[in-house]
Every structure is written in structure tokens, then in C-alpha cells.
C-alpha positions as CSV (number, residue, x, y, z in Angstrom):
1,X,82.8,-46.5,-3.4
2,X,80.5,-49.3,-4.6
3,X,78.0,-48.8,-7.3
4,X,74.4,-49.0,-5.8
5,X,72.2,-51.9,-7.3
6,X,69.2,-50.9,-9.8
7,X,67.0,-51.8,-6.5
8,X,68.6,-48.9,-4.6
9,X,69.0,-46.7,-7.8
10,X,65.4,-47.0,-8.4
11,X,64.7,-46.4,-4.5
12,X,66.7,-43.4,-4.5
13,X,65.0,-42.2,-7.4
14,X,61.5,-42.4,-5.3
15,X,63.4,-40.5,-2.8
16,X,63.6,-37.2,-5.1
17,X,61.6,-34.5,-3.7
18,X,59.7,-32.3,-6.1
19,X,61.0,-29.2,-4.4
20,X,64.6,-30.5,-4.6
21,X,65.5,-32.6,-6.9
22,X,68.1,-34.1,-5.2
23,X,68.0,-36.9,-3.5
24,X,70.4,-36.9,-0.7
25,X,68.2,-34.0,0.6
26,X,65.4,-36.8,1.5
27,X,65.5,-37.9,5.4
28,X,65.4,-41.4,5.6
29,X,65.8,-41.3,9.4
30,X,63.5,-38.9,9.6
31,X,61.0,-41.2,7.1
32,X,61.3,-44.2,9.4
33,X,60.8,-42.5,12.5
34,X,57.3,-41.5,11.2
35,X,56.8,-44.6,9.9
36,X,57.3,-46.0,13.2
37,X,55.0,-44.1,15.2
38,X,52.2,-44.5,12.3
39,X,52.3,-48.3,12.7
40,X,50.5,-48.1,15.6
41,X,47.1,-48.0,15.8
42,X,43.5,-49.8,17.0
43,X,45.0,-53.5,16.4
44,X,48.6,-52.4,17.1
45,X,48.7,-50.5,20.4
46,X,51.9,-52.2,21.7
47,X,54.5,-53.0,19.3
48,X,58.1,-54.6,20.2
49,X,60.8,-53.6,17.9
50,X,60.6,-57.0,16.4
51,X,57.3,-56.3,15.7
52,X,58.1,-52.8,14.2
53,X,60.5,-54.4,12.4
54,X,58.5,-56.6,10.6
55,X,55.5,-54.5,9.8
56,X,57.9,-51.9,8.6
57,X,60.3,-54.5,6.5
58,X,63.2,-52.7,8.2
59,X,66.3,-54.5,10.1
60,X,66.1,-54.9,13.9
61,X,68.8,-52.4,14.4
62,X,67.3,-49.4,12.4
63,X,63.9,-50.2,14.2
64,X,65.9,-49.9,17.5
65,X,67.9,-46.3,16.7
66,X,64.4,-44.8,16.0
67,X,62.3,-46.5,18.5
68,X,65.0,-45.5,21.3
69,X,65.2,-41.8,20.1
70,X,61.4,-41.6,19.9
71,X,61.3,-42.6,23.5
72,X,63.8,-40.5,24.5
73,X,61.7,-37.7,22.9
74,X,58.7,-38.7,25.0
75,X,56.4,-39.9,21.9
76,X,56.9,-43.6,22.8
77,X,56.1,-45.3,26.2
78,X,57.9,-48.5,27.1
79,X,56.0,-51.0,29.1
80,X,58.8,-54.2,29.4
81,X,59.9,-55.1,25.7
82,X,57.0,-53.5,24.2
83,X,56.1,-50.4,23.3
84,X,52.9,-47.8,23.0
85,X,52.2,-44.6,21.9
86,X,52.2,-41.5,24.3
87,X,50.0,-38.8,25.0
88,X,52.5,-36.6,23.3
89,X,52.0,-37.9,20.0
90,X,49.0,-35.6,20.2
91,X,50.8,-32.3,20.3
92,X,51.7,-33.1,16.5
93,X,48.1,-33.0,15.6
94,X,47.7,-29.7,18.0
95,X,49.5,-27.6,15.6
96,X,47.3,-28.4,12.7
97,X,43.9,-28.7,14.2
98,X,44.3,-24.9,15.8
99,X,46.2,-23.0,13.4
100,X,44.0,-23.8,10.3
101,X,40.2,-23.5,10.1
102,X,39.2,-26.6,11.2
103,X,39.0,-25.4,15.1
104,X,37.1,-21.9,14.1
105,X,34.9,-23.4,11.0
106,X,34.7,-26.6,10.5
107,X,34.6,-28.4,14.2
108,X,31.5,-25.8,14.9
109,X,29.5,-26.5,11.9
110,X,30.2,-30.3,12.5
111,X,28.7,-29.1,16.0
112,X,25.7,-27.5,14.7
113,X,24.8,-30.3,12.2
114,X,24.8,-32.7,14.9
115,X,23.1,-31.4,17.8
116,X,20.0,-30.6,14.9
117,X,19.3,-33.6,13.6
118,X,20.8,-36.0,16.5
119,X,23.4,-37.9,14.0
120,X,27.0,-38.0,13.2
121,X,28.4,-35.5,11.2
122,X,32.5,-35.2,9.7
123,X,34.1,-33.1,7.7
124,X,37.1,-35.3,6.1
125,X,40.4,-34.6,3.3
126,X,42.3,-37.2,1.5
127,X,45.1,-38.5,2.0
128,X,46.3,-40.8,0.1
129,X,44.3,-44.4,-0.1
130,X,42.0,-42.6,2.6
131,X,39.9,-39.7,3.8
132,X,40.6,-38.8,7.3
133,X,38.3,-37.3,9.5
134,X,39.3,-33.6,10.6
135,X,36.7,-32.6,12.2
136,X,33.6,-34.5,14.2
137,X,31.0,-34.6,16.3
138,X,28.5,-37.2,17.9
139,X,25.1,-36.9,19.3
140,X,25.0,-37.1,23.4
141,X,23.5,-40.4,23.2
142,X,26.4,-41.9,21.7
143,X,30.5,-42.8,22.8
144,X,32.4,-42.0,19.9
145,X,35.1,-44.4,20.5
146,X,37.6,-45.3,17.6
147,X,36.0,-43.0,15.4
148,X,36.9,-39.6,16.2
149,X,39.4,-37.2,14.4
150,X,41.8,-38.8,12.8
151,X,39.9,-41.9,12.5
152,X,40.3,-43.3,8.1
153,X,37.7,-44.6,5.7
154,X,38.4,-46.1,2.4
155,X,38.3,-43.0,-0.1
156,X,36.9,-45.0,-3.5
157,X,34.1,-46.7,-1.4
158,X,32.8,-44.5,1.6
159,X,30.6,-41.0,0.8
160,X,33.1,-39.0,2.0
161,X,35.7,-40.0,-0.7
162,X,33.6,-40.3,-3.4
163,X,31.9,-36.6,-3.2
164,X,35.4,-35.5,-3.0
165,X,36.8,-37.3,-5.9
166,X,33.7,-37.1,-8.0
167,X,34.4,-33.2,-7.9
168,X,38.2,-33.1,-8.2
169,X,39.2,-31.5,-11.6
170,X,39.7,-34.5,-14.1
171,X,43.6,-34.7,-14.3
172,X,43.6,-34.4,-10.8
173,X,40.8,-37.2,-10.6
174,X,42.7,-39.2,-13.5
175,X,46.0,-39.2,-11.5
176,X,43.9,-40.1,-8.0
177,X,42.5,-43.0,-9.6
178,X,45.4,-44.1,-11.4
179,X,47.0,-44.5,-7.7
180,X,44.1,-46.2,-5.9
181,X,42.3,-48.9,-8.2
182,X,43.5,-51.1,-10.7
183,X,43.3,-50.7,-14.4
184,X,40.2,-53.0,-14.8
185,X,38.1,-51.1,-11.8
186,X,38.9,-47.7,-13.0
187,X,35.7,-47.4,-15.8
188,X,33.1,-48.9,-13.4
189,X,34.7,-46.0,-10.9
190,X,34.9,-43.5,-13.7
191,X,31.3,-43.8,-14.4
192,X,29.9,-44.0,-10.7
193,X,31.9,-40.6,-9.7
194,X,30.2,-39.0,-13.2
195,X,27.0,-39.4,-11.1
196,X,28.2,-38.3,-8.0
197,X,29.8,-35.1,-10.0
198,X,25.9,-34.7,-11.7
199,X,24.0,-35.4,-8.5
200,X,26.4,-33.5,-6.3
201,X,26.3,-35.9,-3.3
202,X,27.0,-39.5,-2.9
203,X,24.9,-41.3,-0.9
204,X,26.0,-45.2,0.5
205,X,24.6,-47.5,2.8
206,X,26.3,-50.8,4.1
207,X,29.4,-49.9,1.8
208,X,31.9,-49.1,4.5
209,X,30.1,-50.9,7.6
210,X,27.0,-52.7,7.4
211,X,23.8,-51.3,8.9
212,X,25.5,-48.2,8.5
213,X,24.6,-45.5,5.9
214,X,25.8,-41.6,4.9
215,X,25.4,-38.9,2.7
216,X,28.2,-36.5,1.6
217,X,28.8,-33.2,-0.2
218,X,32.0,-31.7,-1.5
219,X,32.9,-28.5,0.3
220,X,34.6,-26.0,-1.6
221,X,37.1,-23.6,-0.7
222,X,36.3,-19.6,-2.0
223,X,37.9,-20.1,-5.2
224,X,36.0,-23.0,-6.1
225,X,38.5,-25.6,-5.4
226,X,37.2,-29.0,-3.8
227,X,39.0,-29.2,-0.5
228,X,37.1,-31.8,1.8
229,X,34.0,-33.8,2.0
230,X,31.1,-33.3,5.0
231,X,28.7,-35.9,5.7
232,X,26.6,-36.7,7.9
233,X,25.7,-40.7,8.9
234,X,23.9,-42.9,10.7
235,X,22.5,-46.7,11.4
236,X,20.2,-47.5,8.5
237,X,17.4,-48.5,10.9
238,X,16.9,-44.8,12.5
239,X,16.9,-43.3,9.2
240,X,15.4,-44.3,5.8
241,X,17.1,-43.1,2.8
242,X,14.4,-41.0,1.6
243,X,15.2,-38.8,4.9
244,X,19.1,-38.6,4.0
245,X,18.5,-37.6,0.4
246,X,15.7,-35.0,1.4
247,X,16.0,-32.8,4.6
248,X,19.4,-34.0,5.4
249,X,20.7,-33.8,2.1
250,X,19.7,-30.2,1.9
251,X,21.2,-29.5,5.7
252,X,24.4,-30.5,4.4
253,X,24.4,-28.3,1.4
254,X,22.9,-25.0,3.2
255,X,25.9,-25.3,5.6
256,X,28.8,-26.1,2.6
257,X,27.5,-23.1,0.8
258,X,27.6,-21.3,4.2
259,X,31.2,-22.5,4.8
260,X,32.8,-21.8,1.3
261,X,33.5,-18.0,1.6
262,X,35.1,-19.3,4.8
263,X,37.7,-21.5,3.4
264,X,40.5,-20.1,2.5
């Protein structure tokens, strides 16, 4: 058998779970399957597998094993040589939005907030780069297209992130940072989070999209750890910011200390 390269040693090493340390128990077919179906998205709604092969830096044949088997399993559509996602793909997300709290706790509050005060309102975890949004609601006036559940915003610049990392312990916060900004960025970070930790919100406007503005608290699970983010946002001209940091600032923390013995 040949020796493997110090590219492939070193990739294999990635590989190692931290549950079992070996790693030939690490699915790579499994792996690129997922990866497949998560390279689709708002700009990519129809891929071909030379497409997928590209954006995934993976050769036309692998590409073609899991793209076949994924529409054999229903979760792709073909449409000629291209491909899309299929309503299927939702039943993955089923499992975790009913059998946790977000269905019961969180969707409702979201609910609540929103119907009072006639904005947006999210509740959001991180993963990864990201927070993605678990749980939302929209006022009646308003389509909420493309920014629904499951819909990502950058985690070191939008209010949801930053009230979650702000209030992550500090070797968790250390090692989150470490991961998302470089070296030079992380004491201008380090600092801006210190305030967020003291103020206990974080407040932005025009950071993610322009015109746009929210205000975020940490929510906590019973024991006190920092588990997600709820905010609640809106257009900059329907709002001023002395209205976010005042009676919606103190809506959003009435309902997190409402929600904490909840969330378990």
C-alpha cells in the first residue's frame, strides 16, 4: 500500500472525531453528500454537477455518486442537466424544530414580541462563521421572503452574534474568535464585546444591511449558560434608536428572563 502524502496525512488528521479518535470512523461520503445539498441556496437554486463540482473542489465523478444517490433519495430534483433542492430537504429541519423548544418556547415568544410592537423579532444560535435564525416572526404587513428560519447573518458583525459572543465564557469566547477574525481584528473585537458583556445588549444599525437596524439580548438557558440571541429589528426610518434602546430594549429582556427557566 502506498504511503499517503503530508497533504492527505494532515487531512486525515482533520478527519479525527473528538468522540473517536480514529479516523477511518469519519464519513467522507456521508461529508460530501451534505456538503452537496448545503451548496445550494438564494444565488444557487440550480446547480449541475459541474457546478457542484467546482464550488465543492471535488472531481466530477464523486459529485455525480452523491448527487445521483441524493436524488434517488428524493432530496434532489432534476430539471434537464441541472439540479434543485426538493421539498424534502425540509423534513431534516422537521425533526429539530419540533422535538426541541424552539416549536413550544421560542417560535411563540418570537410570536408575541412581534404582533406587540409590529416589527421583526428572531431568536438565533451559532454556528460556526454565522448565527442562524431558529425561530421568527414578521408583522402582517410584511412578506418575509429570504429571511425566515434558517435564514444566516454574520456572527462578529450583526446584534444577534455579538450579544451571544459578548456573553460566552471567555475560553469559549477566546477559542470563537480565534476561528472567526484575524489576529489583527481580534482587540478592536475583544474590546467592543467587553461593552456588549457590560451593557447586556448590542445594538447596530446599517451594520448588516443598510437602513436596517436591531437590538439583541443573550438568552440564557436555566443554568446560566448563554444559548442563543433574541432580537428584535427593523428599518431605521420607522424607529429611532432611542425607541430600540428604551421600550424595546426592555420588551426583549422581560421576555429572556421569562424564557430562561424554560430552557433546558
Amino acid at each position: 500500500m502506498s504511503r499517503l502524502s503530508a497533504q492527505d496525512t494532515s487531512a486525515r488528521r482533520e478527519r479525527a472525531l473528538a468522540s473517536a479518535p480514529n479516523a477511518a470512523d469519519f464519513s467522507e461520503a456521508l461529508a460530501r453528500g451534505l456538503a452537496v445539498l448545503a451548496a445550494f441556496g438564494a444565488e444557487h437554486r440550480r446547480l449541475t454537477q459541474a457546478d457542484l463540482a467546482r464550488e465543492l473542489d471535488l472531481s466530477r465523478a464523486t459529485v455525480r455518486r452523491a448527487v445521483l444517490t441524493l436524488e434517488h433519495l428524493g432530496y434532489l430534483e432534476a430539471d434537464g442537466r441541472s439540479y434543485q433542492l426538493s421539498p424534502q430537504v425540509l423534513g431534516l429541519a422537521a425533526g429539530y424544530l419540533t422535538s426541541n423548544l424552539v416549536s413550544s418556547v421560542l417560535q411563540p415568544a418570537c410570536d408575541g414580541i412581534s404582533a406587540e410592537v409590529g416589527e421583526s423579532c428572531s431568536v438565533a444560535v451559532l454556528a460556526g462563521s454565522e448565527m442562524i435564525m431558529i425561530a421568527r416572526a414578521v408583522p402582517r404587513r410584511l412578506i418575509a421572503v429570504g429571511s425566515g428560519i434558517g435564514y444566516r447573518v454574520p456572527s462578529v458583525s450583526s446584534a444577534l452574534g455579538r450579544a451571544l459572543l459578548a456573553h460566552l465564557p471567555g475560553e469559549e469566547r477566546d477559542r470563537q474568535l480565534a476561528a472567526l477574525v484575524p489576529a489583527g481584528e481580534r482587540a478592536a473585537l475583544r474590546k467592543a464585546l467587553d461593552q456588549v458583556r457590560a451593557d447586556g445588549y448590542c445594538y447596530v444599525a446599517n451594520d448588516v444591511e443598510p437602513g436596517f437596524q436591531s437590538v439583541a439580548v443573550p438568552l440564557y438557558r436555566w443554568d446560566g449558560r448563554p444559548v442563543a440571541a433574541l432580537n428584535l429589528g427593523c428599518h431605521t426610518d420607522r424607529r429611532s434608536p432611542e425607541s430600540m434602546l428604551g421600550e424595546i430594549l426592555d420588551l426583549l429582556r422581560e421576555h429572556a428572563e421569562r424564557l430562561r427557566p424554560q430552557l433546558i
